[in-house]
C-alpha positions in Angstrom: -77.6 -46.2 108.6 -79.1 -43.4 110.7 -75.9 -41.6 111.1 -75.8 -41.2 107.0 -79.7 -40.1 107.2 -78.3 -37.7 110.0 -75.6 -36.7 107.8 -77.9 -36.3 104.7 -80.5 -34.5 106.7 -77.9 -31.6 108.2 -75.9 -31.4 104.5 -79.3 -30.8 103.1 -80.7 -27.6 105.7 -77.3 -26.2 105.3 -77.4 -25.9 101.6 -81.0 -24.6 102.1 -78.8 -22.0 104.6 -76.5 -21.2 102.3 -79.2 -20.5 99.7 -81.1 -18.5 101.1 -78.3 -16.4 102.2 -76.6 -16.2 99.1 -80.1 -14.8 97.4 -81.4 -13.0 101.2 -81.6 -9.0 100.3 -79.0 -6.8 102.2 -80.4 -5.2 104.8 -79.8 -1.5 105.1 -79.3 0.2 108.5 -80.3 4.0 109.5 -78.3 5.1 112.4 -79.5 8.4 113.4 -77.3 8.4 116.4 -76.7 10.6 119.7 -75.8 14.2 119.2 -73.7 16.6 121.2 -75.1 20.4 120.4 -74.0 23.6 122.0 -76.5 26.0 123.7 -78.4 29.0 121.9 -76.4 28.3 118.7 -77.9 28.4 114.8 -76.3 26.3 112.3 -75.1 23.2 114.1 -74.8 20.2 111.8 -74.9 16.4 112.5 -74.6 13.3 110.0 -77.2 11.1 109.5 -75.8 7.8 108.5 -76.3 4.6 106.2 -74.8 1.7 106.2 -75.6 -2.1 104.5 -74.7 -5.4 106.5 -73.4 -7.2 104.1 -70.3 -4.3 102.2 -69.6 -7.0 99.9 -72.9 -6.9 98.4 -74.4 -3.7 99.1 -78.0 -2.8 98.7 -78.5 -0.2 96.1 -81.0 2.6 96.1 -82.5 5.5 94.1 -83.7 8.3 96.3 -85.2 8.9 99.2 -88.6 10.5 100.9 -87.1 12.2 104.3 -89.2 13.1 107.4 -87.1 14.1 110.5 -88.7 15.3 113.3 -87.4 16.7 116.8 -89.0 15.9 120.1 -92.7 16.2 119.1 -92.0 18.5 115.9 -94.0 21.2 117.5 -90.9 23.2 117.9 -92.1 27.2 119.1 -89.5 26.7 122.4 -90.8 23.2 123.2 -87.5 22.3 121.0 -85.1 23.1 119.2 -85.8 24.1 115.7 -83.8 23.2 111.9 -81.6 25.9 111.2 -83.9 27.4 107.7 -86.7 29.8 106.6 -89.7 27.8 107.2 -91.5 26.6 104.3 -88.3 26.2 101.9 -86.0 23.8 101.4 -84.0 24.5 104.5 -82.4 22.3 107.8 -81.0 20.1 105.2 -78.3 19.6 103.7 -77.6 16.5 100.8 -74.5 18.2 99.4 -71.9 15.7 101.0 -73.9 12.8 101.2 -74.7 10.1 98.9 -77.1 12.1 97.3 -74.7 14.7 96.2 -75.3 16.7 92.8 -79.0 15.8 92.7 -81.3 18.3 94.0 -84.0 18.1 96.6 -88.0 18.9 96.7 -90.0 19.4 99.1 -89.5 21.7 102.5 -88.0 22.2 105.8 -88.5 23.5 108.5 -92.4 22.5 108.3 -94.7 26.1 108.9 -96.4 24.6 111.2 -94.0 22.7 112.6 -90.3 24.3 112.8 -88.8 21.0 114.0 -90.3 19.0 111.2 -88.5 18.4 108.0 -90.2 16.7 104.3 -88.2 16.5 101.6 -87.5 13.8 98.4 -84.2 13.4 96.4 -84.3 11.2 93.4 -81.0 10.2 92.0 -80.7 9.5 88.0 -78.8 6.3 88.6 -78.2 3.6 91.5 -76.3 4.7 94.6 -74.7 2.0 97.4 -76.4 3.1 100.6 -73.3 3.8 102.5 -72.6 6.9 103.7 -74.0 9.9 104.8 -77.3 10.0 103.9 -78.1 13.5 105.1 -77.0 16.7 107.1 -78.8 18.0 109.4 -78.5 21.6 110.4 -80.3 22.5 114.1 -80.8 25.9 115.8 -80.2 25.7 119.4 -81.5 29.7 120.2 -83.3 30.0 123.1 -82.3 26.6 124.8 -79.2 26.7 127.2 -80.2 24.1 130.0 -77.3 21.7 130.2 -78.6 18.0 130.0 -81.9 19.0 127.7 -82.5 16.0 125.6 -84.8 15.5 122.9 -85.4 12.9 120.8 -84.4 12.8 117.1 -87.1 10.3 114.5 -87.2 10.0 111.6 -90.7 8.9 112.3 -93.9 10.6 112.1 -95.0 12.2 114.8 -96.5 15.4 114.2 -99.7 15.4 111.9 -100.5 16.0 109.0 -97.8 14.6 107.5 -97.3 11.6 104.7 -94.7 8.9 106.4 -91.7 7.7 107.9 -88.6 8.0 106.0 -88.4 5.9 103.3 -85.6 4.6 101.0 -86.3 4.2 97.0 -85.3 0.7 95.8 -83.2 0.8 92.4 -84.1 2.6 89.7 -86.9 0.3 87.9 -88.8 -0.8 91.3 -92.3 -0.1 92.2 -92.2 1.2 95.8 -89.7 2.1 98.8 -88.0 -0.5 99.9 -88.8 -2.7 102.6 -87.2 -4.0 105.8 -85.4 -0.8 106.1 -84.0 -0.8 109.9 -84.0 3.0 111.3 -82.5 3.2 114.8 -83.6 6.4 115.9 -81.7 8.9 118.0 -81.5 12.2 120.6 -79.7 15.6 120.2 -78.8 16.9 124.1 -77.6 20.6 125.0 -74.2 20.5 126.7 -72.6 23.6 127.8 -69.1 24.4 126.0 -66.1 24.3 128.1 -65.0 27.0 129.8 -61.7 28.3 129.1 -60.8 27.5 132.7 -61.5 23.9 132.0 -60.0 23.5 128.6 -57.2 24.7 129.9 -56.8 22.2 133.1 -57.7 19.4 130.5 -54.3 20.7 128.3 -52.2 20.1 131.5 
């Protein structure tokens, strides 16, 4: 008799399990990542990726509100700067990502902050959030110290500025989604190979 209560009791909580899992929200993943750049160079470009955890069922969304800062966003030789006029819509790029064919607002590189970046996209339909969500493009002039790392947030750091990136639900919904997971990341300066080398890595 207690083994069929046992029985009962375990076929019940994994229903519950199941459930909840079939009806749980996919959770969608920001990977900013670790970036390579090349010394005292304009114009370098890195992906900023999205991805959902469950492919199969992919969480849909309708724009986004981008802030991307670099080290502390004060930029003036304390870091690195995004590759742009300041004060236009510069340092970004959405024309491969998932946003492509709907144009951006807002500006970057910040005036007063030249490694800051605010900008919106709103899409006129649903999007799966795979893919590249932005390009970045980052001016290395004036930094050639091999191993310089900074990090790379798309958090607020700098003030005054509005929020952290956010991701609009689907078309319809109220706010930005929640639960968004952002895993934050670093650009570092590396030196490129000499020819000396390259050629000693060819043999």
């Amino acid at each position: 008799m207690k083994a069929t209560r046992r029985s009962l009791f375990c076929l019940a909580i994994a229903i519950v399990v199941c459930l909840s899992a079939q009806f749980a929200e996919a959770a969608i993943i920001i990977n900013v990542g670790d970036h390579v750049l090349l010394p005292n160079t304009p114009g370098q470009s890195i992906d900023i990726l999205v991805i959902s955890d469950d492919p199969m069922n992919d969480s849909l969304i309708s724009g986004m509100n981008l802030h991307v800062e670099i080290g502390d966003g004060n930029g003036a030789l304390s870091e690195p700067v995004f590759d742009g006029a300041a004060g236009i819509m510069g340092g970004f790029d959405f024309s491969t990502s998932i946003f492509a064919g709907n144009a951006p607002s807002g500006q970057g590189p910040i005036p007063i902050a030249p490694s800051v970046i605010d900008a919106g996209i709103v899409t006129s339909t649903d999007i799966s959030a795979i893919g590249v969500l932005v390009t970045l493009l980052i001016d290395t002039t004036g930094f050639s110290t091999p191993g310089s790392i900074w990090e790379l947030d798309l958090a607020v750091h700098t003030t005054p500025f509005p929020s952290d990136t956010e991701l609009l639900g689907p078309i319809g919904s109220a706010s930005p989604l929640s639960g968004i997971v952002i895993n934050n990341g670093s650009i570092q300066i590396v030196p490129e190979p000499s020819s000396t080398v390259l050629l000693l890595l060819a043999m």
